[in-house]
Structures are given as structure tokens and as C-alpha cells.
N, C-alpha and C positions, 0 to 999 in steps of 0.2 A: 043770580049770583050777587056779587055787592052792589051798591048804588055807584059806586067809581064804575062800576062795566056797564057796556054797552048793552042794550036789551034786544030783544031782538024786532020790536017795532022799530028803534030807531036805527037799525042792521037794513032794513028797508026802504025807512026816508033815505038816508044817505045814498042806498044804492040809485034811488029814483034822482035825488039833486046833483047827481056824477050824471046820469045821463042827460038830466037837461042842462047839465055845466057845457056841452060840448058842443051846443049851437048858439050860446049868446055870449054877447060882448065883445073883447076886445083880443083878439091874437099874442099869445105870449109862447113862446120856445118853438122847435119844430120836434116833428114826430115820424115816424116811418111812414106811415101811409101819404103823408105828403110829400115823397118824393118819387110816389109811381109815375106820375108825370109833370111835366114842367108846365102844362096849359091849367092844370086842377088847381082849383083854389083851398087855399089850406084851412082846418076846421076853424072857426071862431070861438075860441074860449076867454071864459069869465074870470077875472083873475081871482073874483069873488068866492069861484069855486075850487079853489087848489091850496090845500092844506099850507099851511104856513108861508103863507106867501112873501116872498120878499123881492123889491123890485131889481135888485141886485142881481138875483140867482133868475139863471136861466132854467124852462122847466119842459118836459118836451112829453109827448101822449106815449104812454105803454102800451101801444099797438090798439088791438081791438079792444083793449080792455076800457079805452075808454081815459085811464085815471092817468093824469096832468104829475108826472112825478119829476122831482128835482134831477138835474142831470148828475150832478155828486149828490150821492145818498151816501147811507151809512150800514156799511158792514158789520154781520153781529159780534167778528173776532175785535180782541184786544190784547196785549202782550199779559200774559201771568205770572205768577210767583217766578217762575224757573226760567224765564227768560225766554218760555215758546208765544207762540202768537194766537193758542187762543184756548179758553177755558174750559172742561169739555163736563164736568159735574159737577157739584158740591156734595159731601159728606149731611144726611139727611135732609136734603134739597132745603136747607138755609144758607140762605146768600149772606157771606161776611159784611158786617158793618160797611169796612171802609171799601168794597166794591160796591157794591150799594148806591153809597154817597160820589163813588166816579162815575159809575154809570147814570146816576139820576142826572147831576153835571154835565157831562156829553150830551143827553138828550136834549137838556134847557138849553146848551148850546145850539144842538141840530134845529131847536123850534126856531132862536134867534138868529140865526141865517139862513132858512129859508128851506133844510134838509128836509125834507117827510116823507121817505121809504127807508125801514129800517132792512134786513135781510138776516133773519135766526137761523141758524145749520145746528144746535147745540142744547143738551137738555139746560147748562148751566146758564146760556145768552137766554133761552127762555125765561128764567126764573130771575136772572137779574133785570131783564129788560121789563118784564113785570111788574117788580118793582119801580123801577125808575119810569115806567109810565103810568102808574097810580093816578087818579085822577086826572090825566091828560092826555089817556089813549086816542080818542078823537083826532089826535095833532097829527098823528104818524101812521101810515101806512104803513100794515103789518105781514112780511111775506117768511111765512115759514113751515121746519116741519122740524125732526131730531132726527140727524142722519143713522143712527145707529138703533132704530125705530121705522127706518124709510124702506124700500125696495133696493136697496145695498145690499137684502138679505135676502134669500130666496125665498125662506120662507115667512116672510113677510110681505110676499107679492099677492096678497087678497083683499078683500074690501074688509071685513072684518079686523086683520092686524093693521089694516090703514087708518080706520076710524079710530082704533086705539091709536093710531098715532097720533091725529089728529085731537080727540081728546085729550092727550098728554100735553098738547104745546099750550090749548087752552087754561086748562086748568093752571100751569106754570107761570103762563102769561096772566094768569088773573083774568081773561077777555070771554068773550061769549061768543065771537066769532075771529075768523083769520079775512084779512083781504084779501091775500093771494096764499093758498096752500103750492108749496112749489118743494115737492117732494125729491132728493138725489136719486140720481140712477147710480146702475154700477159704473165703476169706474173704466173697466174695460168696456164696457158697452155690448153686453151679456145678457139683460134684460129683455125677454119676448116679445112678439106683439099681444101675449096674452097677458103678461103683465103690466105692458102698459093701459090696455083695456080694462084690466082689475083697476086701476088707479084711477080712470075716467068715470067708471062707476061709482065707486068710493065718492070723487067729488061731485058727481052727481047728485048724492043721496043725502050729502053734508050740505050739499048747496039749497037744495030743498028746505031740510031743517035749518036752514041761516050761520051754518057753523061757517060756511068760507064763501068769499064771495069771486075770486077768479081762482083759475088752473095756470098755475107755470110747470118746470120742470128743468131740472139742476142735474148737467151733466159735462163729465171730462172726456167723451169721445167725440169726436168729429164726423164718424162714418155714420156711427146708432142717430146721432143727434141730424143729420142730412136724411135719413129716412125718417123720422120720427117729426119731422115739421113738414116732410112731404104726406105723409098718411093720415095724420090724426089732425087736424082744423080744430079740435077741442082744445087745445092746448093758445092760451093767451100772451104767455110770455117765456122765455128762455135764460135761464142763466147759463154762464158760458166764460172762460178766461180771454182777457183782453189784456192787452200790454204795450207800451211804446213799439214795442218789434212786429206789432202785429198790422197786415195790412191786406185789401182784399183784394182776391186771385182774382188776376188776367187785368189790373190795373195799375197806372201809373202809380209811385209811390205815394201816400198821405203823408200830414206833414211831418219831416224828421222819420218815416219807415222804410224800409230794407229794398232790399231785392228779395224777389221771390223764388221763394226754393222748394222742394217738395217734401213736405212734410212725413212721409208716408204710412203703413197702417193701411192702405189700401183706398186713402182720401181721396174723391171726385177732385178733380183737379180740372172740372170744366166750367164750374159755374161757383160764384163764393155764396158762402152760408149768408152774407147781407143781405145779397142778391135775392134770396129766396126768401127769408123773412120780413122783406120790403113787400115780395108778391103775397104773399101769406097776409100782412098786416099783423106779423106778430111782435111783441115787445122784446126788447133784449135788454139784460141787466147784466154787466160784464164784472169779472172777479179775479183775481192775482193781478191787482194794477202792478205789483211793487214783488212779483215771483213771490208772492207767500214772505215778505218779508227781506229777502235774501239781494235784492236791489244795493239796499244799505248795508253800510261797513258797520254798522251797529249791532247787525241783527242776530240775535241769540245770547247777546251782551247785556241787556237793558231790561230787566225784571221791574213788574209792577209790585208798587205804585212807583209810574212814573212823573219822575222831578224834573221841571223847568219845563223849556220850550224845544228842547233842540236845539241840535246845529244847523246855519243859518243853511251849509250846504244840502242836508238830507232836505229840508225844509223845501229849498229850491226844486230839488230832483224831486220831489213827490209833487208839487202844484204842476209842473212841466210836462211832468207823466199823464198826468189826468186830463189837463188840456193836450195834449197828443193824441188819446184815447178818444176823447171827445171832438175832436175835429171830426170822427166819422158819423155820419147824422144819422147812420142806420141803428146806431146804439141811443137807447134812451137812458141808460144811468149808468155810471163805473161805482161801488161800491166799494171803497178803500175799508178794515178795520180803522178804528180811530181811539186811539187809548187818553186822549187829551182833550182839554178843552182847546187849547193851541191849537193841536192836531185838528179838529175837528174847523176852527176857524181858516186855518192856512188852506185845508181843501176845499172848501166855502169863496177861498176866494179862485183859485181855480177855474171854476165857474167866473167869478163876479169878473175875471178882466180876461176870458178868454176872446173876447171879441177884439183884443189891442192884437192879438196873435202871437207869435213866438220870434226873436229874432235869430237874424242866420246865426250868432257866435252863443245863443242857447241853445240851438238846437244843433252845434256842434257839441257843445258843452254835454247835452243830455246825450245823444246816442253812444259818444263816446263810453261815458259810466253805464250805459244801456250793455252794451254790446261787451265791456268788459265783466260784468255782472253775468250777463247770459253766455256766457262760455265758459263760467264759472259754475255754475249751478247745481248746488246740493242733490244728489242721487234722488232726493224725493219725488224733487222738480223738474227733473232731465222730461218729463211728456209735457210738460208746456211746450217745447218746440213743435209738437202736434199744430200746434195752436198760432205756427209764425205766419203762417198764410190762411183767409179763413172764407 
């Protein structure tokens, strides 16, 4: 492909210098698997080996996979023309000028504090992120697929319309490989176990030829996603919604979350999905920090390109959010959208001062606008309550 992409000799070094990242040097963030037990000692990692490193950001392991990813990463949404929250094509897949020049910006941002997990759902986040990692792919950890391409469709549950998917995000991407193909399920959680087995062969056969080098898998149910981490061990990471309100069954509250209610749907309500993904050593990449948006009193008001920094309040409520999300160690990244360079630095610090903690009259302050927000919630969004206990 061009000399900016990655080839697929060095699709191999890399893979090989990720695995020997994970026994030398010096201990930086925590990750699931070290919290199976309290006597285990946690992996030794090379700060040498983790993409953008900055000693600010905290950075925690993505389960079995291995790869050291920032705890705030970067979501592929961002507000567009109309005031929705996120892009879904361009008109003869050319990416306008001036998103172009935002998205390339966000990124030199994400390298300068320390983000490197990007997270694509979108044929248009493909094509702009593309662009804007031109010669700098290498920086960022690439997880994606095009949901309207993925196993959302029935008949698109085979290895053949998968590789076509998978080819389509490449070719977008400008890249030669994916780091994490992390394909959506349905949303009702409708998908077989033969489709998911079409999906592991798929990455199977791509993973051979160098086109992806881990398995995730991106879903809105709680019951499919509770069987589908108990069955399949091929599966390295999970996305999944996480929220201020969210907090895991049959324990004391975390910090600034609720009581526990029954979510229903038919959800186990005996063991939480942390709980099993800790046993597993599988990664979690959490999504709707901010309900799709709808958190904020802004939202659906503020069409790209967006001007200035914000109000200092939304600004507040979104760092709070993610340090709340992040207090639970079971999760290795919360993946906000980020339409700013501001944006993108305010959740950057998120990270950089969650170790000062939250005080009591913030995290009054936050559940408050939490809980007024989430009893509000646009018809789209009413099944993230699925998602209050997990």
C-alpha cells in the first residue's frame, strides 16, 4: 500500500515487541488480570513499550491482549453538521477539508497526552481517521469495524461479508492491518452462536494474513454479552456502556454510584459482568460516558465546527464522569467522542489527577446532574438503564 502504511513485516515486529513489553521494566497503570488476586504480583511493564507515552496518563493492560492502552482513549464520534454526535458517511468517501484538519488536530492532541486507543464504529470515522493518521499510524491503536457492514445484519453473519468488512475499514483507514477488529453485535442480542463462530473464523483467517491482530466484540445487551464471555475465550476484549450510574451487582456502591436495581431483560443478577471478565482476563473498553451526549444541557444545540472551549460546567461534569467510570479497575478504557482539541485535553486530564480523587461536594454536584439527566433520557437511550448494575 503506500509507504505511510504499515507493512506487514513490521504488523509482526510489533506484535512480537507487545509481547516482550509485558515482562520488562517498570510497572505502570493496573489491568484486570491483576486483580484475581491480592497475593499475585502485577505484570512488569516497559513504559518503553506503550504507544504515546506520557507520565501523566495513567495506562492499564487490555486483558489478554496484552497491549498497555491509555485509560481515557478516544472515541470515533464527534458532534456534526446537524448537531448529532456522530458522522456516519461522506458523499463519494471524500472527507471535507475542514474535518480533515479537526480530526488531524484531535489526534496530534491524543499523541500529546498520552491517548493511543482510537475506537472506529463508522464508514466516515474510518476515512477521516485515515486521514488524520497519515504518516503516524504507528501512534494509535486501531480498534474497529463499520457497524452497518458488521453482524447487525443477518446476512452479513459469515466469514466472507466479514472480510469484506474488514477490508472496507482498511482500505478507509489507509492501513494494512487493524489492531483490534471489534465487530457490533445486534442490539437486542439476537446474534447465534453460529454467528458468532462465523466471526472467530473470519478473524482467524485475517489474523493469519496480518490484516487484525486481536478479537473484541461491541455489544448493547447484557444477557447475549454474559453468555458470549462465558463460551468463546477467543474473544480479547469487550466494549460495552459505562456511566457514572453504573456500578457492579451485589457490591457496595463505587465512588458517587447508586443503589442497585434490577435492570431487567432477563439479566443474571447473581454474579457482575466485572466479575467474569477479571476471571476470563478479558479487556473492557466502556462507551456512553456522557448517555450518547444527552448528559449535557447542550446537547443537540452545538453543530460542527465547534468554537471555543466550553462551559467550564459541562467541562467539569464530563472530567468527573470519567474519573467515576474509572475508579472501577475492572475497566481498562472509557472512550468519550472528542470534537476538540480542549475536549480532548480536559479528558486527558481526567486521568492525569484522578489519583487526588473526587471530593464529597463534587460528587454531590455530579450525581445530582447524573440522576437528573438519566430520568430524562431521550427514547433512544431509555436501554442504557440495562446497563445501571453490570
Amino acid at each position: 500500500m503506500g509507504k505511510d502504511k504499515f507493512s506487514r513485516r513490521a504488523f509482526m515486529r510489533n506484535t512480537s515487541l507487545a509481547a516482550a513489553g509485558t515482562v520488562a521494566g517498570a510497572l505502570t497503570g493496573r489491568g484486570q488480570a491483576e486483580t484475581k488476586s491480592c497475593c499475585s504480583k502485577p505484570p512488569q511493564i516497559s513504559t518503553a513499550s506503550i504507544l504515546n507515552y506520557n507520565e501523566k496518563m495513567h495506562y492499564r493492560r487490555l486483558g489478554k491482549s496484552g497491549l498497555m492502552v491509555s485509560e481515557v482513549s478516544l472515541g470515533g464520534h464527534w458532534k456534526n453538521r446537524n448537531a448529532g454526535r456522530y458522522w456516519d458517511h461522506f458523499a463519494n468517501d471524500k472527507v471535507p477539508p475542514d474535518v480533515a484538519k479537526n480530526r488531524t488536530e484531535v489526534i496530534s492532541a491524543c499523541i500529546d497526552t498520552g491517548i493511543n486507543y482510537l475506537d472506529i464504529t463508522t464508514a466516515a470515522e474510518c476515512l477521516s481517521y485515515g486521514v488524520a493518521l497519515k504518516g503516524r499510524r504507528e501512534k494509535m491503536y486501531v480498534g474497529a469495524d463499520i457497524h452497518n457492514l458488521g453482524p447487525r445484519n443477518s446476512k452479513f453473519c459469515n466469514v466472507k461479508a466479514q472480510t469484506h468488512n474488514v477490508d472496507t475499514c482498511l482500505r478507509m483507514l489507509q492501513t494494512d492491518y487493524l489492531d483490534i477488529w471489534r465487530p457490533q453485535a445486534k442490539m437486542n442480542g439476537s446474534n447465534t452462536d453460529a454467528d458468532v463462530e462465523a466471526l472467530i473464523e473470519t478473524f482467524q483467517k485475517l489474523h493469519k494474513a496480518g490484516k487484525v491482530r486481536h478479537l473484541g466484540m461491541s455489544s448493547h445487551s447484557r444477557p447475549w454479552f454474559e453468555h458470549i464471555i462465558a463460551k468463546y475465550p477467543e474473544f480479547e476484549m469487550f466494549i460495552f456502556p459505562c456511566s457514572a450510574k453504573t456500578k457492579a451487582k451485589g457490591k457496595a456502591p463505587l465512588k458517587g454510584n447508586v443503589v442497585e436495581v434490577n435492570p431487567g431483560h432477563g439479566s443474571d443478577q447473581t454474579q457482575s459482568i466485572f466479575k467474569k471478565v477479571i476471571e476470563k482476563d478479558v479487556g473492557i473498553v466502556t462507551i456512553k460516558p456522557y448517555f450518547g451526549g444527552s448528559l449535557f444541557k447542550s446537547a443537540g444545540k452545538v453543530k460542527f465546527p465547534v468554537m471555543g472551549v466550553g462551559s467550564k460546567e459541562e467541562n467539569d461534569l464530563a472530567r468527573l464522569t470519567l474519573q467515576c467510570i474509572l475508579a472501577n479497575e475492572a475497566i481498562t478504557a472509557a472512550v468519550p467522542g472528542l470534537s476538540t482539541v480542549y475536549e480532548v485535553e480536559n479528558a486527558a486530564r481526567a486521568s492525569y489527577t484522578r489519583p487526588l480523587g473526587i471530593t464529597a461536594a463534587e460528587k454531590e454536584w455530579l450525581m445530582r446532574i447524573t440522576d437528573e439527566q438519566w430520568a430524562n433520557l431521550p427514547q433512544e437511550y431509555t436501554w442504557l438503564r440495562d446497563w445501571e448494575v453490570v
